[in-house]
Residue, then its C-alpha position, 0 to 999 in steps of 0.5 A: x459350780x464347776x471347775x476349769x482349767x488355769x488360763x492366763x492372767x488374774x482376777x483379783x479383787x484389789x478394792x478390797x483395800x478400801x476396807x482399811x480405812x473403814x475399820x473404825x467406821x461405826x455402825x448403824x442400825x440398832x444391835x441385836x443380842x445372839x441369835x438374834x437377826x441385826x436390823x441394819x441400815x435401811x431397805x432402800x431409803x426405808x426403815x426396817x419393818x418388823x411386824x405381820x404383813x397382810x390384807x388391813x382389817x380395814x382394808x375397803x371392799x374391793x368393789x370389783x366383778x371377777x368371774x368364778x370367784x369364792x369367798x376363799x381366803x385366797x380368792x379375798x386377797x386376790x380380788x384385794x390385790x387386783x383392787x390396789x394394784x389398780x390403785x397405784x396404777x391409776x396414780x403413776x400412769x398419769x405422773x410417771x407417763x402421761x398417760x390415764x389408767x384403764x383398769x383390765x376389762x376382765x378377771x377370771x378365778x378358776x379352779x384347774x380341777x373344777x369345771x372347764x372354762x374357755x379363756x384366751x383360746x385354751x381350757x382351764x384344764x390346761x393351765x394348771x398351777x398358773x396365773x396369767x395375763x391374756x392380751x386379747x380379751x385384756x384378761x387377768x385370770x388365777x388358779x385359786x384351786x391349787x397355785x394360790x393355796x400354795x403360795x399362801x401357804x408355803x410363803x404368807x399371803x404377800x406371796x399372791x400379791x406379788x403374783x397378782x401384781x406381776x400379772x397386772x404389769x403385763x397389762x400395763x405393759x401392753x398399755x403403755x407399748x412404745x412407751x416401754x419399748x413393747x411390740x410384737x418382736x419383744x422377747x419374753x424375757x424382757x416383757x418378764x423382768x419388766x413385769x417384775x419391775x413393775x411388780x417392786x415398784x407397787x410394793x415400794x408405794x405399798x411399804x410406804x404404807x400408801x395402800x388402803x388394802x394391804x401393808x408390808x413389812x421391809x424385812x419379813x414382809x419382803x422376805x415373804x416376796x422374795x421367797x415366793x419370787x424364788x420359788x417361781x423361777x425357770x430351771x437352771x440351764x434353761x436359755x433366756x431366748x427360750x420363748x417361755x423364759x422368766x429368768x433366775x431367781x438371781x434375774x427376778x430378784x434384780x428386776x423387783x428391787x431395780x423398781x422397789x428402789x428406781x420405781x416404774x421409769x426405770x423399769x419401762x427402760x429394760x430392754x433387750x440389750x439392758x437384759x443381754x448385759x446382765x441375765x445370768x439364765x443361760x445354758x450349761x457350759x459344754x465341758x460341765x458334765x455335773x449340770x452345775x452339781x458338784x460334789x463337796x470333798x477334800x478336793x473340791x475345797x482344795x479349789x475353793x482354797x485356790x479361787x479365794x486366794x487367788x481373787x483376794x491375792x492383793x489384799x495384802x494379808x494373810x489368807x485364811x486357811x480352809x480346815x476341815x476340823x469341825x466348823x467350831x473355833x475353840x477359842x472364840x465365835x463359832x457359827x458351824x458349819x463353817x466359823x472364821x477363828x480370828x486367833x488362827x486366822x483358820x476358816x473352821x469346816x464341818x465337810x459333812x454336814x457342807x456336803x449335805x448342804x451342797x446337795x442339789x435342791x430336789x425340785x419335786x419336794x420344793x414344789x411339793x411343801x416337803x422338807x429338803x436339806x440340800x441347797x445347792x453346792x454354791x450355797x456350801x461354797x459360799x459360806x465357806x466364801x463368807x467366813x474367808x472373806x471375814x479373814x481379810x476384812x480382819x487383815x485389813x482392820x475392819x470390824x466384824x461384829x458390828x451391824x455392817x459386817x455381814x452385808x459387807x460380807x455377802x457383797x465380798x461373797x458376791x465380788x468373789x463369785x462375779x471374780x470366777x467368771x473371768x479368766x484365771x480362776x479354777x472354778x466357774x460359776x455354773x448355771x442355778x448357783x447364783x438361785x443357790x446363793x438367794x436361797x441361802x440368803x432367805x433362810x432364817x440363819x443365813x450364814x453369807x449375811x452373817x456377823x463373826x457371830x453368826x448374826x443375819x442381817x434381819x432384812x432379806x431384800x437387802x442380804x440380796x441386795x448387797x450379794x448383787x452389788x458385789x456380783x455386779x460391780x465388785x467390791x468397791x461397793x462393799x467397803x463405801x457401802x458397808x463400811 
């Protein structure tokens, strides 16, 4: 995140109002004890899930000839995935398009350390860590040496069905042309979103247990996706116009649940100025000499303190004041290293171990399986972010311990971030901060999705879901949606 200077006007988030006469409202979904993650609402119409996602033990053999491939247990659930992915395909070309589906004419198991293999006018040799989609020879073709082990291995076997499934979308795509506005001038971007799009889609139709090969569950099992979805996301600071372009995690995460919630007409409808109007993979602003890292002290709170009070300014309550005291309250609920204390109306903070937090994510350990405490600075400010926004809901008499507060409280987190980018406020957001927010949002004890108590909402998909809501309308959503 960076800062700036103060221009003219204001940006505050009045809606927040709304939450007033919503105080009362009570809660859905089935309460958990401490510690424990809430189950709330639904994800997307569908109930929350709780169990192990993964290929059925009843699951068909596949069937299907793919060149080079082993009896490993990532080239099984690949061969697995390409088999059902066809499965949905071949139910929605014809319902959703009017068109029959014809599977791909090829597939192709490498290993990039193994024998060389010609394939789409290059070796096997040079596309390490890869799965791809080859246009000419109508071709899907996976790295099961080394991308798919990982995968497995860092986020579940889920995280190779969403790769598989993204690189079948690419082939759909080309199918469909016109019909999903593809041509030659297409910019990789939209033709990546769209591919993502079409990716949720087929796992709303496998959530809805419609899949003879493989089931998932709404909260661990689409956490699993989103992880992996995460994990293979461009650089902060690069161009959406860059050739190779594949978007944010903020991006990708928005084009999968656009299709696990719209499903595939809504994804065959994202085209270039439906990305222009809302892609936050762009470039580093000039006068950001930290590239979006910027350090957590007194001082960078102190600017924290002014951008939340100046975007809640109409709320019409008393701010909550941010106090580097420990991160515990004494005399209630404490979820350190940052805790709202209802008595004093105090935003408790532990700075070390925020500004530990705030370090930035090391992108070799991340790759690597190694263990990394930094998340990001935006990561630290917004969950300081998410207990300020605690204090106003209490101003205004909302609840705070029931199943809704804390996706109310990540849309409010979100509402305030989308707020930085107008004029007025001292602080911006940089490039990457938004993939900073995701990846607090998919651990385990997410704090931006948390109750007074420290409590997550349980489900992943709709933790982001409710952060993009306020980031992309505000945060009249947060009070009629979370009420």
């Amino acid at each position: 995140m960076g800062f700036r200077r103060r221009h003219g006007g204001r940006a505050a988030l009045v809606a927040i109002l709304a939450v007033a006469a919503l105080g009362g409202t009570a809660a859905c979904g089935t309460e958990k004890t401490a510690g424990q993650p809430r189950t709330v609402g639904d994800v997307a119409g569908l109930p929350v899930t709780h169990f192990e996602s993964g290929l059925k033990p009843t699951a068909p053999d596949p069937g299907i000839e793919v060149r080079g491939v082993t009896e490993s247990e990532e080239d099984t659930i690949a061969t697995a995935a390409i088999a059902d992915v066809s499965a949905y395909w071949s139910e929605h070309l014809p319902s959703v398009f009017g068109q029959q589906f014809e599977p791909v004419k090829s597939l192709l198991s490498y290993d990039p350390s193994g024998k060389a293999i010609d394939v789409c006018g290059a070796s096997t040799r040079d596309a390490m860590m890869n799965a791809f989609y080859c246009p000419p020879e109508d071709l899907v073709a996976w790295d099961r040496g080394q991308l798919l082990p990982l995968l497995r291995e860092r986020f579940g076997p889920m995280a190779i069905v969403t790769v598989l499934g993204h690189e079948y979308g690419h082939a759909i795509q080309y199918r469909l042309g016109a019909k999903a506005g593809i041509d030659k001038s297409t910019t990789t971007i939209v033709k990546e979103q769209q591919a993502d799009c079409f990716t949720g889609g087929y796992f709303r139709w496998m959530a809805e247990d419609r899949s003879q090969y493989f089931t998932v569950s709404t909260s661990e099992g689409l956490n699993q996706v989103l992880a992996s979805m995460f994990f293979i996301r461009d650089q902060a600071g690069q161009s959406a116009r860059d050739p190779g372009a594949h978007g944010t995690a903020f991006d990708r995460t928005f084009a999968f649940q656009l299709g696990f919630e719209d499903g595939p007409a809504a994804c065959a409808k994202i085209d270039q100025a439906e990305v222009d109007s809302r892609i936050t993979e762009q470039p580093f602003h000039s006068g950001d000499k930290g590239e979006g890292d910027t350090r957590i002290d007194a001082k960078a709170i102190g600017h924290l303190q002014q951008s939340l009070d100046q975007a809640f300014s109409e709320a019409g309550v008393l701010a909550p004041r941010i106090a580097d005291d420990g991160g515990s309250c004494p005399n209630g609920p404490s979820t350190p290293p940052a805790s709202y204390c209802v008595d004093t109306n105090t935003v408790s903070i532990d700075l070390a171990a925020l500004a530990e937090l705030g370090q930035p994510v090391d992108r070799e350990a991340e790759f690597r399986g190694r263990e990394t405490t930094g998340i990001g600075d935006f990561a630290a400010f917004a969950e300081i972010a998410s207990r300020y926004t605690q204090g106003i809901q209490h101003g205004v008499g909302a609840e705070l311990d029931n199943a809704n507060a804390g996706l109310r409280t990540a849309c409010l987190v979100g509402a305030w971030a989308g707020a930085t980018n107008t004029d007025g406020n001292n602080l911006r957001l940089s490039p990457g901060d938004l993939d900073e927010a995701i990846a607090e949002l998919l651990q385990p004890k997410s704090l931006i999705a948390a109750d007074v108590n420290g409590i997550p909402v349980a489900s992943g998909f709709a933790r982001v879901a409710a952060l993009r809501t306020g980031y992309l309308e505000g945060s009249v959503p947060c009070s009629t949606n979370y009420g």
